[in-house]
Backbone as CSV, one residue per row, in Angstrom:
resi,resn,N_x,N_y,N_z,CA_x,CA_y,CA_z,C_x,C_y,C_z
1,UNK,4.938,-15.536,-9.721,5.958,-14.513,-9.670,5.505,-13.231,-10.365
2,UNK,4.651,-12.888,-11.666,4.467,-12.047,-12.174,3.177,-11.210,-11.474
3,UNK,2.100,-11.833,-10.624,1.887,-11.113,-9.627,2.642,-10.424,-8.214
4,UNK,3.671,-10.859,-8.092,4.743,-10.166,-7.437,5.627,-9.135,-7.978
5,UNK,5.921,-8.988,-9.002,6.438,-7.922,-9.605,5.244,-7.166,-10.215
6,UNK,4.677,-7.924,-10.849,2.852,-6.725,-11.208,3.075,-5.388,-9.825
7,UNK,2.719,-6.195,-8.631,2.458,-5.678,-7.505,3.364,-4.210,-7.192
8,UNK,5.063,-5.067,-7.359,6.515,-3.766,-7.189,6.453,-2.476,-8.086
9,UNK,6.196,-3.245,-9.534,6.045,-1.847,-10.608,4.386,-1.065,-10.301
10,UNK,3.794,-1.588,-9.870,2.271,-0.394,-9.432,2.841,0.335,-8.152
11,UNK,2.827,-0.173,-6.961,3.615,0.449,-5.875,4.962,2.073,-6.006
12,UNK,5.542,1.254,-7.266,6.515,2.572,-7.070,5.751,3.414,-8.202
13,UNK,5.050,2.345,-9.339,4.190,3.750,-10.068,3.709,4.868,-9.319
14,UNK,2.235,4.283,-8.760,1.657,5.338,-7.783,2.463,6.100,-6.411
15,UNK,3.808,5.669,-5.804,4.676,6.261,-5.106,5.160,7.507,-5.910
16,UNK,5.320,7.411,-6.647,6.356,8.233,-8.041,4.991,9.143,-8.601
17,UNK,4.195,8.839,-8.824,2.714,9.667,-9.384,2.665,10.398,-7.922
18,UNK,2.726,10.265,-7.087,1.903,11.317,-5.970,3.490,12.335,-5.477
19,UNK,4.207,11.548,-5.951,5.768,12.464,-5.706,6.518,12.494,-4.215
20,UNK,5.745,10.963,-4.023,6.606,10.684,-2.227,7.514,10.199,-3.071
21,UNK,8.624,10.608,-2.203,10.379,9.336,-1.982,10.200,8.264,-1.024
22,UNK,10.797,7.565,-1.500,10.590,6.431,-0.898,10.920,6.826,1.184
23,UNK,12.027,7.299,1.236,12.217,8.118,2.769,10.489,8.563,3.125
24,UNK,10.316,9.569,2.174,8.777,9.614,3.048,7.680,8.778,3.185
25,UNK,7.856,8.016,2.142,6.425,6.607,2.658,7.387,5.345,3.509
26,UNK,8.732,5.760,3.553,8.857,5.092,4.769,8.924,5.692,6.341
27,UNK,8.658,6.710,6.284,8.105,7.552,7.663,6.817,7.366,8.049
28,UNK,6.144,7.878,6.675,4.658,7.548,6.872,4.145,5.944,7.321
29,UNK,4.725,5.062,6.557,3.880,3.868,6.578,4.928,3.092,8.100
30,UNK,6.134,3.827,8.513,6.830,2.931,9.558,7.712,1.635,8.938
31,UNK,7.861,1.697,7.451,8.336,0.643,7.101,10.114,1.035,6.637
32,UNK,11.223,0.575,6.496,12.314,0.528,6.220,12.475,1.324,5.144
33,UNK,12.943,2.181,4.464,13.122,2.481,2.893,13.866,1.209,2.355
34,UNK,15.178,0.705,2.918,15.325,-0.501,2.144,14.484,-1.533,1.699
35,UNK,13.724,-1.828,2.647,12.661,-3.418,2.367,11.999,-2.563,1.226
36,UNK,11.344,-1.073,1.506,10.511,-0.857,0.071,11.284,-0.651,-0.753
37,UNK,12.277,-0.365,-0.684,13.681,0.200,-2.434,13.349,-1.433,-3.075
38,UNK,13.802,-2.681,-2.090,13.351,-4.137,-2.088,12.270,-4.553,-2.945
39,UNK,11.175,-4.231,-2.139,9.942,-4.295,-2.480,9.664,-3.833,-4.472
40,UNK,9.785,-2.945,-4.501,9.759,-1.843,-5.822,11.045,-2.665,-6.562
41,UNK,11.681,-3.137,-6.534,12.494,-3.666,-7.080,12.476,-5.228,-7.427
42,UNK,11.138,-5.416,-6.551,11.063,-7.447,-7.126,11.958,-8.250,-6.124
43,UNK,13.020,-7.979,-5.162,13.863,-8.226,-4.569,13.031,-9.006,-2.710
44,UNK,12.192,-8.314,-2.802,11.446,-8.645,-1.331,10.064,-8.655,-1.163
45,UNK,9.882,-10.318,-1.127,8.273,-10.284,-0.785,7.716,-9.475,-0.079
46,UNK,6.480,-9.199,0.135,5.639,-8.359,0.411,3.920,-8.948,1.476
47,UNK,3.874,-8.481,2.331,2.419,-9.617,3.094,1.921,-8.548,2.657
48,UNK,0.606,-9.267,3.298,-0.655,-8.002,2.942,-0.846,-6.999,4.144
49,UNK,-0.254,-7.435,5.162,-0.570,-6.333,6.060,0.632,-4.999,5.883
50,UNK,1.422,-5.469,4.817,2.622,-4.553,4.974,2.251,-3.585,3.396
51,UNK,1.317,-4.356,2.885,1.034,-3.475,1.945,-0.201,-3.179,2.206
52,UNK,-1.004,-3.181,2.946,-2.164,-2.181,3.716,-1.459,-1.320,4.047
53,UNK,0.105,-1.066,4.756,0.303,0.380,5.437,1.014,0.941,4.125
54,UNK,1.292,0.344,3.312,2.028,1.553,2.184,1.066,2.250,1.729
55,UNK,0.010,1.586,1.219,-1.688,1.842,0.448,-1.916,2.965,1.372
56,UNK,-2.181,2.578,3.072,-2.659,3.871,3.440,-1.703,4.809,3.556
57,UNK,-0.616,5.067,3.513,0.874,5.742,3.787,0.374,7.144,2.217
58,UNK,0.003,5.945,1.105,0.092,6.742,-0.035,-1.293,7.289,-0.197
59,UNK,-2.573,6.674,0.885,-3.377,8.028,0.494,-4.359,6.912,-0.605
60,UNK,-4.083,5.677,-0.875,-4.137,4.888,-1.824,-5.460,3.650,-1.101
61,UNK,-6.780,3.857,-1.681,-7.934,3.196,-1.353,-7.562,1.257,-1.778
62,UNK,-7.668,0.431,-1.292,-6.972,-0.944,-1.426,-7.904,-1.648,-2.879
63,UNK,-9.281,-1.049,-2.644,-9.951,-2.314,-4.084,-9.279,-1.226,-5.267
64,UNK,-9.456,0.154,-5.477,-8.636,1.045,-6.205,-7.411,-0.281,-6.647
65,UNK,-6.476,-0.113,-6.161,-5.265,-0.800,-6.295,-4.727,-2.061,-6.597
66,UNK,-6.172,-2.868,-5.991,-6.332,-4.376,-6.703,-7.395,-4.043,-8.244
67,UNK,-8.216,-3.085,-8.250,-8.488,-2.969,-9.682,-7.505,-2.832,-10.660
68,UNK,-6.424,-1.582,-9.979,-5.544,-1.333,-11.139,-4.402,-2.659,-11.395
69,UNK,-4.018,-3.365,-10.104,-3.261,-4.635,-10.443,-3.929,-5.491,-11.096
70,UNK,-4.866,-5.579,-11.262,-6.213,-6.942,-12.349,-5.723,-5.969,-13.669
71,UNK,-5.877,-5.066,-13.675,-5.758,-3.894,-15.359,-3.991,-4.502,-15.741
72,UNK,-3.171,-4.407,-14.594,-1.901,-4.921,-15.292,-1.581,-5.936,-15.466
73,UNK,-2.106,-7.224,-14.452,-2.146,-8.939,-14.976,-2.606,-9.328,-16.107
74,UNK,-3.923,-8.632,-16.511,-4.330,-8.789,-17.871,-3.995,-8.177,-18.498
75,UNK,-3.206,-7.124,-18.846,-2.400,-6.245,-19.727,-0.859,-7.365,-20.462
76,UNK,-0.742,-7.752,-19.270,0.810,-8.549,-19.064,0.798,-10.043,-19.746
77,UNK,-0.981,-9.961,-19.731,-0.962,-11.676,-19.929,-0.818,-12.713,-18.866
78,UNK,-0.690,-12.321,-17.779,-0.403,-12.885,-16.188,-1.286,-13.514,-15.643
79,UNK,-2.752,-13.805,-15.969,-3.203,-14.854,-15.893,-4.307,-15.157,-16.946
């Protein structure tokens, strides 16, 4: 579970750092704003192909993003 929320709080970090609303990376990426409000909130799993289109939506390189999620599992104590 704490790699699932690891995952929600980086997502809306870097959403919120580049200064999309959630409306626009859900234009960009084709995905719902609810499932991502969801998503960012711990509320709704997440596949990997659905977080390949947010990653590219935000402009956001994928090992980038699994580096910085390894920086917060071990920050967290998460594994």
């Amino acid at each position: 579970m704490a790699l699932r929320e690891n995952t929600a709080l980086l997502l809306r970090e870097m959403r919120m750092g580049k200064g999309v609303s959630q409306e626009k990376l859900a234009k960009a990426s084709g995905i719902d704003r609810t499932f991502i409000s969801g998503v960012e909130r711990n509320r709704r799993n997440i596949t990997l192909d659905t977080l390949d289109r947010l990653l590219v939506a935000l402009g956001v390189d994928s090992h980038h993003f699994l580096c910085l999620l390894a920086d917060k599992e071990k920050a967290k104590g998460s594994r």
